[in-house]
mmCIF file of the N, C-alpha and C atoms, coordinates in Angstrom:
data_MODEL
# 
_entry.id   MODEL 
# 
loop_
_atom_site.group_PDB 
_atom_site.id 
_atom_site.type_symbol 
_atom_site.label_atom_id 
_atom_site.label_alt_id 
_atom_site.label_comp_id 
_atom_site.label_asym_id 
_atom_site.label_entity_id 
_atom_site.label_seq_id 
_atom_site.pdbx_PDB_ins_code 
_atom_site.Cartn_x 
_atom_site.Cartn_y 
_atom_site.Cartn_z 
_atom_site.occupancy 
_atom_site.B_iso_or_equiv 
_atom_site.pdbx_formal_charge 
_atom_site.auth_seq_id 
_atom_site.auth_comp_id 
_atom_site.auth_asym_id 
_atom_site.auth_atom_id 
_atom_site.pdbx_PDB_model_num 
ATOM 1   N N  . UNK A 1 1  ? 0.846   -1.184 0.000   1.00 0.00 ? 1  UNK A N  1 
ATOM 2   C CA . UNK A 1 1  ? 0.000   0.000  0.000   1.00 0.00 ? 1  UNK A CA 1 
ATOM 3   C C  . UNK A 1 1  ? 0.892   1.249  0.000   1.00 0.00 ? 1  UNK A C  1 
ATOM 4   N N  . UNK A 1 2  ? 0.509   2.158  -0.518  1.00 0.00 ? 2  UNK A N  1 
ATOM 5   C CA . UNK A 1 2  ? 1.231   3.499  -0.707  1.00 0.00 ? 2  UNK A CA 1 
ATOM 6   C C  . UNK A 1 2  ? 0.602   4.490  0.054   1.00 0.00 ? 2  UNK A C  1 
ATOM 7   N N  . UNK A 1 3  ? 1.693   5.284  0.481   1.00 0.00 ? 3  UNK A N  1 
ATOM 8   C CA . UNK A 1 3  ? 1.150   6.579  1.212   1.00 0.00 ? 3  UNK A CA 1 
ATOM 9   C C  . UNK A 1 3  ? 1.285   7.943  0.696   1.00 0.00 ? 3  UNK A C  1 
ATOM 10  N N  . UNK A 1 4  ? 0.545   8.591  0.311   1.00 0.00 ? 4  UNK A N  1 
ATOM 11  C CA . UNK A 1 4  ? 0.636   10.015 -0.706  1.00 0.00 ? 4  UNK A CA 1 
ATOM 12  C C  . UNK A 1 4  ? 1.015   11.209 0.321   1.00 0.00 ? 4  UNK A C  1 
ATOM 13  N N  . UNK A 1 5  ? 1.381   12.572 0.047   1.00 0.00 ? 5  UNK A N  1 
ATOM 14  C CA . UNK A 1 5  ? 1.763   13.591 0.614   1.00 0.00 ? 5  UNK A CA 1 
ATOM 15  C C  . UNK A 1 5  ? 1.421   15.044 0.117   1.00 0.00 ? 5  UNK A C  1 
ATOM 16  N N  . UNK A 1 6  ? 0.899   15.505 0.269   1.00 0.00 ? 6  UNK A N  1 
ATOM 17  C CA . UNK A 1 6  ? 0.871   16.787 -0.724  1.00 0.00 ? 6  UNK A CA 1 
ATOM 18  C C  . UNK A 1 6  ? 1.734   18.159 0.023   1.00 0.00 ? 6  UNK A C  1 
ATOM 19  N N  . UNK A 1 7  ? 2.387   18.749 -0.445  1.00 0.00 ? 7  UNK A N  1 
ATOM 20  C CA . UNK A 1 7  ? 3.507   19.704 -0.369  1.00 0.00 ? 7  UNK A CA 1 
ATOM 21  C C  . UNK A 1 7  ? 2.845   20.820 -1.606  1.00 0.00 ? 7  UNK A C  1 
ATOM 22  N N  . UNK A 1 8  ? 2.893   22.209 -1.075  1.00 0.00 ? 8  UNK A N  1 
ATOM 23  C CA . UNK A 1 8  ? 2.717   23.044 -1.290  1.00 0.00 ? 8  UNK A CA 1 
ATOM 24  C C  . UNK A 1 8  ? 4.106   23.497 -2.764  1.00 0.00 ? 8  UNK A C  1 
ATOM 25  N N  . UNK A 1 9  ? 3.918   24.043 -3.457  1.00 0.00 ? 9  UNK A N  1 
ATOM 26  C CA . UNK A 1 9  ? 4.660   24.591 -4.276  1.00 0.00 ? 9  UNK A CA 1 
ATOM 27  C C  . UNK A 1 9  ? 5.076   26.105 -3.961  1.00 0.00 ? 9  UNK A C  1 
ATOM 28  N N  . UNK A 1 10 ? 6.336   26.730 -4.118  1.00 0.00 ? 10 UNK A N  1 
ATOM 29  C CA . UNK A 1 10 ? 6.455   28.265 -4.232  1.00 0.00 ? 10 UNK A CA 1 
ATOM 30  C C  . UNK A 1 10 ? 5.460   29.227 -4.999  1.00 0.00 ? 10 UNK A C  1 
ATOM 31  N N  . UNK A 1 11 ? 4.933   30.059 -3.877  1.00 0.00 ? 11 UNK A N  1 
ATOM 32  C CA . UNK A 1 11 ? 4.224   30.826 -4.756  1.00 0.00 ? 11 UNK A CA 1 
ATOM 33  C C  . UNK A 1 11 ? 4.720   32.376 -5.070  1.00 0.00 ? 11 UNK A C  1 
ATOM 34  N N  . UNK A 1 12 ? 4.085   33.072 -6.139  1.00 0.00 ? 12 UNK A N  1 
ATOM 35  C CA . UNK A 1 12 ? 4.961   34.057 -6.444  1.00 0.00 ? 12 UNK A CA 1 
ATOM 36  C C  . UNK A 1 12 ? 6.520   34.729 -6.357  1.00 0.00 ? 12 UNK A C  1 
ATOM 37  N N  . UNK A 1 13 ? 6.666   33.413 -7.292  1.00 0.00 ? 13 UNK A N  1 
ATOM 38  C CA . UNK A 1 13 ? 7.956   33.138 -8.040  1.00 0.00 ? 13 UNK A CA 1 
ATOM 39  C C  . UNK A 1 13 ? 8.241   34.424 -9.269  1.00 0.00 ? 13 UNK A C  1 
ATOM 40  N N  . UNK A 1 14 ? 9.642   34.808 -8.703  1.00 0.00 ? 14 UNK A N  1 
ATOM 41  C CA . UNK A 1 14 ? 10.277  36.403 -9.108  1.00 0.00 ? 14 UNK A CA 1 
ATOM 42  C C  . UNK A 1 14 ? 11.331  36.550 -8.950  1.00 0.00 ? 14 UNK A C  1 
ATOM 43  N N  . UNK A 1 15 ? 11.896  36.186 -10.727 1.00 0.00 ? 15 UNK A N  1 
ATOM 44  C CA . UNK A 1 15 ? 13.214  35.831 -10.937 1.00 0.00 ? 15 UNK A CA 1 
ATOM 45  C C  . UNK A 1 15 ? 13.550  37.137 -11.547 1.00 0.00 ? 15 UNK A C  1 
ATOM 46  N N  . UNK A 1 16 ? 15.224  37.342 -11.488 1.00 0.00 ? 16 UNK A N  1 
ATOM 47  C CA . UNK A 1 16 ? 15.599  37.930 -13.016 1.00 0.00 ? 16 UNK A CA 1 
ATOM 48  C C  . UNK A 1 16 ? 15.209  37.947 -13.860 1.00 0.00 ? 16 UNK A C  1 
ATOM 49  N N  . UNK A 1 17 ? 15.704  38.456 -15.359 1.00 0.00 ? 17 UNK A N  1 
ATOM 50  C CA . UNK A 1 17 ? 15.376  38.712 -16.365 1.00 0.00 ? 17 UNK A CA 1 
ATOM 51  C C  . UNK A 1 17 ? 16.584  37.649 -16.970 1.00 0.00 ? 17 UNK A C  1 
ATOM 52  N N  . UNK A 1 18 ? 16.132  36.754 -17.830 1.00 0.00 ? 18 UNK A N  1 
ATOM 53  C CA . UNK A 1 18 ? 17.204  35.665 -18.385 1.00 0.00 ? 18 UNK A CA 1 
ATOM 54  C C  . UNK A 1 18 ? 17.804  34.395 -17.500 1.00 0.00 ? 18 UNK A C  1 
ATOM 55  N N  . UNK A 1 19 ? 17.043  34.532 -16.363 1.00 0.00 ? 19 UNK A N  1 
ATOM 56  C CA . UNK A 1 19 ? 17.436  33.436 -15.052 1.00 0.00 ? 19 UNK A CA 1 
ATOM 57  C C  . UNK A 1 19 ? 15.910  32.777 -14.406 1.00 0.00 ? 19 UNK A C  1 
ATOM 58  N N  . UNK A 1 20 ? 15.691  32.686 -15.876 1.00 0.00 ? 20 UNK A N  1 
ATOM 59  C CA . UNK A 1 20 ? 14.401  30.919 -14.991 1.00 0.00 ? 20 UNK A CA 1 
ATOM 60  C C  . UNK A 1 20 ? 15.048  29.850 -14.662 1.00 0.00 ? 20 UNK A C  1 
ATOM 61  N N  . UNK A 1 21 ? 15.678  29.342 -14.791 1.00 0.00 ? 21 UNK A N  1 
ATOM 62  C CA . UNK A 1 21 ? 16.563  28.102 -13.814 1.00 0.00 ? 21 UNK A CA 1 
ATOM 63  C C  . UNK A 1 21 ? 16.436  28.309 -12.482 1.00 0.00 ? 21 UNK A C  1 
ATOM 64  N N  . UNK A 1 22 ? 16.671  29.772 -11.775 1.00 0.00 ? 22 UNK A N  1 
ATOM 65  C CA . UNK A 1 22 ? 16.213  29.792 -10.602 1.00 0.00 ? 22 UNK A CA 1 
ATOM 66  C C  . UNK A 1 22 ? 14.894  29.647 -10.017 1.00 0.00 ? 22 UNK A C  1 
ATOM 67  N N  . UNK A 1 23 ? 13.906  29.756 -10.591 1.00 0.00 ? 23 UNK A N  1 
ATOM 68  C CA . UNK A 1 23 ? 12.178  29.464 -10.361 1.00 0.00 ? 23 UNK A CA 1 
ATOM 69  C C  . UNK A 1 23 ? 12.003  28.076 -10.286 1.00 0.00 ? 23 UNK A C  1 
ATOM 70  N N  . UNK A 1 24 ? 12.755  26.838 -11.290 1.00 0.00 ? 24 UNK A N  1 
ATOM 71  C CA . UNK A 1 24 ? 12.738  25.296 -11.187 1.00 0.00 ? 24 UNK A CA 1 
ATOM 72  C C  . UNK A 1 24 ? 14.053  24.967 -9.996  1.00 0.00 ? 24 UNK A C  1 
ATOM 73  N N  . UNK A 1 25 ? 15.143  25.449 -9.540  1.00 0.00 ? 25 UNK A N  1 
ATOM 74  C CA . UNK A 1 25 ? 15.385  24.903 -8.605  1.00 0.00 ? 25 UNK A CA 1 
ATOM 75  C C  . UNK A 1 25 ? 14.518  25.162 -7.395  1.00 0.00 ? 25 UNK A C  1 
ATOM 76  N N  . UNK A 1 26 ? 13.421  26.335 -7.806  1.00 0.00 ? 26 UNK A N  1 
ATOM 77  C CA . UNK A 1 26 ? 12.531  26.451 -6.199  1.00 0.00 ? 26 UNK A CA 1 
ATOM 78  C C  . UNK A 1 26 ? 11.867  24.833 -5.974  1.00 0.00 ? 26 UNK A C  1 
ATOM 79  N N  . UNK A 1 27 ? 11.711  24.508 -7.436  1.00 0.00 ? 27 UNK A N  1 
ATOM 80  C CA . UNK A 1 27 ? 10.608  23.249 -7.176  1.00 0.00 ? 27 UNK A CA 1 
ATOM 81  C C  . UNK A 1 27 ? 12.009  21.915 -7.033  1.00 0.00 ? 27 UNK A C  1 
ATOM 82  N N  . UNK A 1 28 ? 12.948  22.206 -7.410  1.00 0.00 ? 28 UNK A N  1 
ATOM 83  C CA . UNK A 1 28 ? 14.079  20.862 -7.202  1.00 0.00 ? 28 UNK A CA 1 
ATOM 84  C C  . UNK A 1 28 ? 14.225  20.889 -5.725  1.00 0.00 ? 28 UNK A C  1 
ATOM 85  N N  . UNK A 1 29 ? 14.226  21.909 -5.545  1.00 0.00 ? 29 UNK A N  1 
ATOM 86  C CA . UNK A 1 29 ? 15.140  21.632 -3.989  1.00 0.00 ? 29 UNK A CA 1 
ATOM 87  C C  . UNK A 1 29 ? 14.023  21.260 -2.720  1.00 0.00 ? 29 UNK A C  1 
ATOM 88  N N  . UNK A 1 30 ? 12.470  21.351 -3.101  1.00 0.00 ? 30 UNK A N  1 
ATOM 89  C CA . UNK A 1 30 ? 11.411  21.052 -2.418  1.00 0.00 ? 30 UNK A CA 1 
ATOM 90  C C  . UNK A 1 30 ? 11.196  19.197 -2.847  1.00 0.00 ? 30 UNK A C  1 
ATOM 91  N N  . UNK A 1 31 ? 11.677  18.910 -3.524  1.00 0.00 ? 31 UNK A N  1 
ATOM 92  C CA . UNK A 1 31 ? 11.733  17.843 -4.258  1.00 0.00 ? 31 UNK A CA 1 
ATOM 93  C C  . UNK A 1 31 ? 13.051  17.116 -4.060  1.00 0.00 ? 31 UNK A C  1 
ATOM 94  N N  . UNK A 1 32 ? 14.307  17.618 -3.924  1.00 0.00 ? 32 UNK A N  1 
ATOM 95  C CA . UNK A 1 32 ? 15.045  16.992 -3.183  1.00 0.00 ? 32 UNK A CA 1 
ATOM 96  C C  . UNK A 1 32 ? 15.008  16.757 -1.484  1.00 0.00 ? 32 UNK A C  1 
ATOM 97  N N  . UNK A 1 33 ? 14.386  18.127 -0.944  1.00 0.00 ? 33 UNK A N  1 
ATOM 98  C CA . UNK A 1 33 ? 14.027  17.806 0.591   1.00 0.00 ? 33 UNK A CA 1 
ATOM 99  C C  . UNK A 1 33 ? 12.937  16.818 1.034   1.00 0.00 ? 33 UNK A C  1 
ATOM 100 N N  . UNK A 1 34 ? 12.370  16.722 -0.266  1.00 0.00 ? 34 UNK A N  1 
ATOM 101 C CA . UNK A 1 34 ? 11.493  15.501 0.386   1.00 0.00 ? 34 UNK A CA 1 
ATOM 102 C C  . UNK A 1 34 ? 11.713  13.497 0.265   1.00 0.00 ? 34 UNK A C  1 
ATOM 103 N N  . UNK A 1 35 ? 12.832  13.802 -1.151  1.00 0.00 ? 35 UNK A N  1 
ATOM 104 C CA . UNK A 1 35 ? 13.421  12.910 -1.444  1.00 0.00 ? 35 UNK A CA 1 
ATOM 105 C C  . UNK A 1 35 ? 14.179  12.613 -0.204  1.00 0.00 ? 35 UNK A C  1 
ATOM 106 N N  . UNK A 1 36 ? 14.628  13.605 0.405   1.00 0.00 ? 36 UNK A N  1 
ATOM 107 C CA . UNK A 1 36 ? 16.140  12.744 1.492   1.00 0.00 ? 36 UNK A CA 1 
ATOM 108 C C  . UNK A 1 36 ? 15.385  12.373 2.560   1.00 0.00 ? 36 UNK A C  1 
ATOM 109 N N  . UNK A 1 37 ? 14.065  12.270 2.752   1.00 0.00 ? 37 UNK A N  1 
ATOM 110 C CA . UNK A 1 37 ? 13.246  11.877 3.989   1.00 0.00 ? 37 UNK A CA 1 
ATOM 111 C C  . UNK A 1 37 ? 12.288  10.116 3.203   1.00 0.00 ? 37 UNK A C  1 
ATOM 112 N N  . UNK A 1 38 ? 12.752  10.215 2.095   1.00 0.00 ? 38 UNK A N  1 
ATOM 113 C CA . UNK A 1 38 ? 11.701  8.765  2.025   1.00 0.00 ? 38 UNK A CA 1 
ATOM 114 C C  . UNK A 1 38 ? 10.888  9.182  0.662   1.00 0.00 ? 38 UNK A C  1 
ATOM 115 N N  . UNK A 1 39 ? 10.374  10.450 0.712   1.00 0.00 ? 39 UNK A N  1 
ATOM 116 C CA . UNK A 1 39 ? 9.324   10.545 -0.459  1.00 0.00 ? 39 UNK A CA 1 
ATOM 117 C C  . UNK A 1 39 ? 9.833   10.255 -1.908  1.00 0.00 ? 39 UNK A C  1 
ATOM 118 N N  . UNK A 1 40 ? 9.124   9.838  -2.564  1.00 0.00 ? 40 UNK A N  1 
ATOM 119 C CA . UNK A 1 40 ? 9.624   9.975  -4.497  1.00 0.00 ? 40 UNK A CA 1 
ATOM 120 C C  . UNK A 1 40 ? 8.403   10.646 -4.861  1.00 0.00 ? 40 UNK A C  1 
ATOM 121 N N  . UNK A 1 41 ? 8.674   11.838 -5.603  1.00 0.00 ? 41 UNK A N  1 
ATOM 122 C CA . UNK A 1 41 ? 8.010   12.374 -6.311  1.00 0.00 ? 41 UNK A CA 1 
ATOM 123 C C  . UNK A 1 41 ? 7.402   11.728 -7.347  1.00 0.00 ? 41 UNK A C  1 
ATOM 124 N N  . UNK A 1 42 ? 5.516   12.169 -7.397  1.00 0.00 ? 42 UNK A N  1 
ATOM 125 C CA . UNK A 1 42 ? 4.722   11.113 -7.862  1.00 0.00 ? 42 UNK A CA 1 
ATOM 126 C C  . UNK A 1 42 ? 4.417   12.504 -9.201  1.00 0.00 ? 42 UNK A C  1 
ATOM 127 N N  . UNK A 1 43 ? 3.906   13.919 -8.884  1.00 0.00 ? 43 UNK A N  1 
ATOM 128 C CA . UNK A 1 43 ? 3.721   14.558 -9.868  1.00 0.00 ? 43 UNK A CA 1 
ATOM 129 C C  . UNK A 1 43 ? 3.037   15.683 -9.169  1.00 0.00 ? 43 UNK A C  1 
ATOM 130 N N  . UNK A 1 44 ? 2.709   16.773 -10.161 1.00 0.00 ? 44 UNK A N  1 
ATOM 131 C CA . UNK A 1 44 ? 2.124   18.451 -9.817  1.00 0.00 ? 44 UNK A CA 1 
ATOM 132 C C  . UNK A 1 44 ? 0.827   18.335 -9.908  1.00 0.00 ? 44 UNK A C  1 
ATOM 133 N N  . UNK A 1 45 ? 0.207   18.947 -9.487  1.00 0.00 ? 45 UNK A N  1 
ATOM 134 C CA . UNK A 1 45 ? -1.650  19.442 -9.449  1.00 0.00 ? 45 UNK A CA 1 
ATOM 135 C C  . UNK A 1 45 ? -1.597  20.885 -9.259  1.00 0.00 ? 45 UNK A C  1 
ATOM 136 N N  . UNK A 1 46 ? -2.882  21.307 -9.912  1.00 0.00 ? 46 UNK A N  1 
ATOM 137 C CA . UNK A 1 46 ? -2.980  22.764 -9.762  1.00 0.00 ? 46 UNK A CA 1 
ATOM 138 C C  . UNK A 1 46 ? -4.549  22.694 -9.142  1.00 0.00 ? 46 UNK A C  1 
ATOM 139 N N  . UNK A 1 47 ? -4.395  23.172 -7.835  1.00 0.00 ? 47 UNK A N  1 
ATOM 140 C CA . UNK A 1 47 ? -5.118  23.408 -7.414  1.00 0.00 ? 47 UNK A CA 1 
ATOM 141 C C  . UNK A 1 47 ? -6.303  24.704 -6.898  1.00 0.00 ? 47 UNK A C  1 
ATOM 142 N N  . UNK A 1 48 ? -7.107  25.499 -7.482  1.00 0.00 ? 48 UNK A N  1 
ATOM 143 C CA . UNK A 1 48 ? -7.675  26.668 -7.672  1.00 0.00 ? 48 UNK A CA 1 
ATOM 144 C C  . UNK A 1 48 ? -8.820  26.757 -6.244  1.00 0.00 ? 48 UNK A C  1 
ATOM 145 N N  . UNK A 1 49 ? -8.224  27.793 -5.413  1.00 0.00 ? 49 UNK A N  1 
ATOM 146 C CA . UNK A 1 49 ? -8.841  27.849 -4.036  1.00 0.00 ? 49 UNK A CA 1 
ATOM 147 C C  . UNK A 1 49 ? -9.669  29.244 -4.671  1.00 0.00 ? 49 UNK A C  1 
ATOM 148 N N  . UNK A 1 50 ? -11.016 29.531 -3.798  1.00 0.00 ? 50 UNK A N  1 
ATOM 149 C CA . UNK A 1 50 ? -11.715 30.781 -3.710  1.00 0.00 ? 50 UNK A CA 1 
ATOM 150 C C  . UNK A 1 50 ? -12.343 30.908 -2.314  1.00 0.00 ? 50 UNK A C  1 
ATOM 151 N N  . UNK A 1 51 ? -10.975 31.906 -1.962  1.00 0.00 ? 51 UNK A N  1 
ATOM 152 C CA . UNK A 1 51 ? -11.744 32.602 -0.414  1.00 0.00 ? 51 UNK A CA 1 
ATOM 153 C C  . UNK A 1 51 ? -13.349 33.339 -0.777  1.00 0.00 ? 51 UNK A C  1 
ATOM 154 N N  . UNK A 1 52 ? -13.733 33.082 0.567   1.00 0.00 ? 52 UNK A N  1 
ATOM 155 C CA . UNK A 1 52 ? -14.861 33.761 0.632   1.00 0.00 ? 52 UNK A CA 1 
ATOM 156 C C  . UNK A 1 52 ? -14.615 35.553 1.553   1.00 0.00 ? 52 UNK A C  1 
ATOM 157 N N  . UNK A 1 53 ? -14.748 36.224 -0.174  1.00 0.00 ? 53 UNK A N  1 
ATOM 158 C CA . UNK A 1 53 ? -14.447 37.600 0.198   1.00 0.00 ? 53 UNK A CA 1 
ATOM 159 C C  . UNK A 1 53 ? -15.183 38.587 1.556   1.00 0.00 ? 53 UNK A C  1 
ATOM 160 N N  . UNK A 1 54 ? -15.129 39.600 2.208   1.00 0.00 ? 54 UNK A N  1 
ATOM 161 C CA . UNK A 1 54 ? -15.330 40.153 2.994   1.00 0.00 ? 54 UNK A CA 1 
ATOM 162 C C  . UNK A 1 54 ? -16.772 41.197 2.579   1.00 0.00 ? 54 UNK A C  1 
ATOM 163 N N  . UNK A 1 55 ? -16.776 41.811 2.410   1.00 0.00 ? 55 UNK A N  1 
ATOM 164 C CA . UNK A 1 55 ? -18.344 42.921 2.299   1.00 0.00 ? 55 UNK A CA 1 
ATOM 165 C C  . UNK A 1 55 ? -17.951 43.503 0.902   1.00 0.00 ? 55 UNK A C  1 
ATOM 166 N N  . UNK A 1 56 ? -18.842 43.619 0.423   1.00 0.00 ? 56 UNK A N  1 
ATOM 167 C CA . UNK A 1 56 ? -18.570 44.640 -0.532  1.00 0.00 ? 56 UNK A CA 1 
ATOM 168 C C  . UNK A 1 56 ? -17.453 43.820 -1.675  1.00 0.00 ? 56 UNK A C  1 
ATOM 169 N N  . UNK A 1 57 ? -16.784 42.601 -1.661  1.00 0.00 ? 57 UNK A N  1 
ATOM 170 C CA . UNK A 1 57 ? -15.874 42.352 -2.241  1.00 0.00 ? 57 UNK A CA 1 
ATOM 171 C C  . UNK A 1 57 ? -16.278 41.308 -3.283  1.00 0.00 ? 57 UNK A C  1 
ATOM 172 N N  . UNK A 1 58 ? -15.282 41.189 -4.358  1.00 0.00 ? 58 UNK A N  1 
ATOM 173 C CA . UNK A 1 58 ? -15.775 39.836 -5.331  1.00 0.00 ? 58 UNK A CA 1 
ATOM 174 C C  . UNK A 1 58 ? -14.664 38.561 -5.048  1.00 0.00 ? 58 UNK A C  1 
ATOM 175 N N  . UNK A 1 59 ? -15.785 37.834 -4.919  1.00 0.00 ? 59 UNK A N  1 
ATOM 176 C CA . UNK A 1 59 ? -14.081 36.272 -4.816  1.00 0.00 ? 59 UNK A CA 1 
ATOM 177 C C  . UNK A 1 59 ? -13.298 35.822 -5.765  1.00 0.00 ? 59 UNK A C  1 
ATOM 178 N N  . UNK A 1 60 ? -12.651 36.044 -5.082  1.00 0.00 ? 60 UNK A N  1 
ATOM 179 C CA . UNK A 1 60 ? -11.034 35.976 -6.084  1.00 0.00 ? 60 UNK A CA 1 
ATOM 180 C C  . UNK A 1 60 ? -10.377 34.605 -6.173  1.00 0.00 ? 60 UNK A C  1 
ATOM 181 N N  . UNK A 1 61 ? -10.306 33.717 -7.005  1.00 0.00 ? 61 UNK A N  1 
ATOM 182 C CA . UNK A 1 61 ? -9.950  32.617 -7.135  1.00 0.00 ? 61 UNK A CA 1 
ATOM 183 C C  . UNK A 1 61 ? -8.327  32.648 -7.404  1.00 0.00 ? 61 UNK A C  1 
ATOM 184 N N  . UNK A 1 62 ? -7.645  31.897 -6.265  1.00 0.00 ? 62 UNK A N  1 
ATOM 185 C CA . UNK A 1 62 ? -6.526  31.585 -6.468  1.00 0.00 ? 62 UNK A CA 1 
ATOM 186 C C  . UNK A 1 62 ? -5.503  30.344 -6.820  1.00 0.00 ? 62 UNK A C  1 
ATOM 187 N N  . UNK A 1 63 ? -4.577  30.361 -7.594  1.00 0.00 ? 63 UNK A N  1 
ATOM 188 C CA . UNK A 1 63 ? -3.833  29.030 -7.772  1.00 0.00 ? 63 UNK A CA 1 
ATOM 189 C C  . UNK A 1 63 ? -2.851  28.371 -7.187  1.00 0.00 ? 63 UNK A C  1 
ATOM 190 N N  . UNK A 1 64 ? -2.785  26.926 -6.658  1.00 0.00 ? 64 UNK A N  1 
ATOM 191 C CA . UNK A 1 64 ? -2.016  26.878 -5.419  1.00 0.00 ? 64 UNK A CA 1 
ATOM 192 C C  . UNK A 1 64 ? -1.154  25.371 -6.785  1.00 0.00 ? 64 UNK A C  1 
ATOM 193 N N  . UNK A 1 65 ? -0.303  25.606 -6.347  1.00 0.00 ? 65 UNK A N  1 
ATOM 194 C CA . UNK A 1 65 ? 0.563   24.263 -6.845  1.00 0.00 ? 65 UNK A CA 1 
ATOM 195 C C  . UNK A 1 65 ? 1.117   23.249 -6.076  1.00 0.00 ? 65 UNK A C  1 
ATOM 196 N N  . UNK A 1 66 ? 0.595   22.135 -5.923  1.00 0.00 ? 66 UNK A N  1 
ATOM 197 C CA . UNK A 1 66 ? 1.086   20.919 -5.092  1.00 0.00 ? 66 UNK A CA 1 
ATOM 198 C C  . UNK A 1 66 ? 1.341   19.770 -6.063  1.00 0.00 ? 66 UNK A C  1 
ATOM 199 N N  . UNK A 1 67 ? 2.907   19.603 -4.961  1.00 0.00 ? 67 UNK A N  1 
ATOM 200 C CA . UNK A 1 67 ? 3.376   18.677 -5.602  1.00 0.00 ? 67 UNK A CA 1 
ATOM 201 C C  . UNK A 1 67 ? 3.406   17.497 -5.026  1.00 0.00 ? 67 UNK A C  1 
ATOM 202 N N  . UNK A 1 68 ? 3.318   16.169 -5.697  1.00 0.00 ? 68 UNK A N  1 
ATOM 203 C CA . UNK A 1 68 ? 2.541   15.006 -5.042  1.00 0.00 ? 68 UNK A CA 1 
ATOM 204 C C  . UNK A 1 68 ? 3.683   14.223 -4.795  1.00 0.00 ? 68 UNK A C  1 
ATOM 205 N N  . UNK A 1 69 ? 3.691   13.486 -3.591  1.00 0.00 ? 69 UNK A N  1 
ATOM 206 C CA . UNK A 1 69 ? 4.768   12.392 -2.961  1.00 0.00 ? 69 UNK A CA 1 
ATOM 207 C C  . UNK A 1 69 ? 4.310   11.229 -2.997  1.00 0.00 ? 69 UNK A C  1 
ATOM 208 N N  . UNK A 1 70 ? 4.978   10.103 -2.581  1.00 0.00 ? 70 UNK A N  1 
ATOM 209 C CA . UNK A 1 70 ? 4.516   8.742  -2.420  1.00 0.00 ? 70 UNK A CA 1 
ATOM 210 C C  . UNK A 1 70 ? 5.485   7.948  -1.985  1.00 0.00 ? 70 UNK A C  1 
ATOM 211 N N  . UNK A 1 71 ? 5.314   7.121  -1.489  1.00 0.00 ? 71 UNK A N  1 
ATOM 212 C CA . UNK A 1 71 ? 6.143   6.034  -0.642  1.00 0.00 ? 71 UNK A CA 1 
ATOM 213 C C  . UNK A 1 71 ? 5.380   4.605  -0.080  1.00 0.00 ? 71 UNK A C  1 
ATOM 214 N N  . UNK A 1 72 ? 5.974   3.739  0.007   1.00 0.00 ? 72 UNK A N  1 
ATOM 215 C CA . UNK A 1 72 ? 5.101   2.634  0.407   1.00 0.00 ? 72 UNK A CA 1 
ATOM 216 C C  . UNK A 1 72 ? 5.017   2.807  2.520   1.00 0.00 ? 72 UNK A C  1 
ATOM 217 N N  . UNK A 1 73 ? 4.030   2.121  2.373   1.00 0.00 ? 73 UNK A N  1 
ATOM 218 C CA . UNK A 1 73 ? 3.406   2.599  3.789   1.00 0.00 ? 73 UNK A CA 1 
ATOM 219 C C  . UNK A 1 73 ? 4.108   1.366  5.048   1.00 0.00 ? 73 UNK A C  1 
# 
Protein backbone atom coordinates (compact mmCIF):
# COMPACT_ATOMS: atom_id res chain seq x y z
CA UNK A 1 0.00 0.00 0.00
CA UNK A 2 1.23 3.50 -0.71
CA UNK A 3 1.15 6.58 1.21
CA UNK A 4 0.64 10.02 -0.71
CA UNK A 5 1.76 13.59 0.61
CA UNK A 6 0.87 16.79 -0.72
CA UNK A 7 3.51 19.70 -0.37
CA UNK A 8 2.72 23.04 -1.29
CA UNK A 9 4.66 24.59 -4.28
CA UNK A 10 6.46 28.26 -4.23
CA UNK A 11 4.22 30.83 -4.76
CA UNK A 12 4.96 34.06 -6.44
CA UNK A 13 7.96 33.14 -8.04
CA UNK A 14 10.28 36.40 -9.11
CA UNK A 15 13.21 35.83 -10.94
CA UNK A 16 15.60 37.93 -13.02
CA UNK A 17 15.38 38.71 -16.37
CA UNK A 18 17.20 35.67 -18.38
CA UNK A 19 17.44 33.44 -15.05
CA UNK A 20 14.40 30.92 -14.99
CA UNK A 21 16.56 28.10 -13.81
CA UNK A 22 16.21 29.79 -10.60
CA UNK A 23 12.18 29.46 -10.36
CA UNK A 24 12.74 25.30 -11.19
CA UNK A 25 15.39 24.90 -8.60
CA UNK A 26 12.53 26.45 -6.20
CA UNK A 27 10.61 23.25 -7.18
CA UNK A 28 14.08 20.86 -7.20
CA UNK A 29 15.14 21.63 -3.99
CA UNK A 30 11.41 21.05 -2.42
CA UNK A 31 11.73 17.84 -4.26
CA UNK A 32 15.04 16.99 -3.18
CA UNK A 33 14.03 17.81 0.59
CA UNK A 34 11.49 15.50 0.39
CA UNK A 35 13.42 12.91 -1.44
CA UNK A 36 16.14 12.74 1.49
CA UNK A 37 13.25 11.88 3.99
CA UNK A 38 11.70 8.77 2.03
CA UNK A 39 9.32 10.55 -0.46
CA UNK A 40 9.62 9.97 -4.50
CA UNK A 41 8.01 12.37 -6.31
CA UNK A 42 4.72 11.11 -7.86
CA UNK A 43 3.72 14.56 -9.87
CA UNK A 44 2.12 18.45 -9.82
CA UNK A 45 -1.65 19.44 -9.45
CA UNK A 46 -2.98 22.76 -9.76
CA UNK A 47 -5.12 23.41 -7.41
CA UNK A 48 -7.68 26.67 -7.67
CA UNK A 49 -8.84 27.85 -4.04
CA UNK A 50 -11.71 30.78 -3.71
CA UNK A 51 -11.74 32.60 -0.41
CA UNK A 52 -14.86 33.76 0.63
CA UNK A 53 -14.45 37.60 0.20
CA UNK A 54 -15.33 40.15 2.99
CA UNK A 55 -18.34 42.92 2.30
CA UNK A 56 -18.57 44.64 -0.53
CA UNK A 57 -15.87 42.35 -2.24
CA UNK A 58 -15.77 39.84 -5.33
CA UNK A 59 -14.08 36.27 -4.82
CA UNK A 60 -11.03 35.98 -6.08
CA UNK A 61 -9.95 32.62 -7.13
CA UNK A 62 -6.53 31.58 -6.47
CA UNK A 63 -3.83 29.03 -7.77
CA UNK A 64 -2.02 26.88 -5.42
CA UNK A 65 0.56 24.26 -6.84
CA UNK A 66 1.09 20.92 -5.09
CA UNK A 67 3.38 18.68 -5.60
CA UNK A 68 2.54 15.01 -5.04
CA UNK A 69 4.77 12.39 -2.96
CA UNK A 70 4.52 8.74 -2.42
CA UNK A 71 6.14 6.03 -0.64
CA UNK A 72 5.10 2.63 0.41
CA UNK A 73 3.41 2.60 3.79
Amino acid sequence: MKQYKAVPGPMDISVSKGNTQAAFDLFANIINREAAQGWEYHSMEVVTVTEKPGCFQQPTPVNYYMLIFCREA
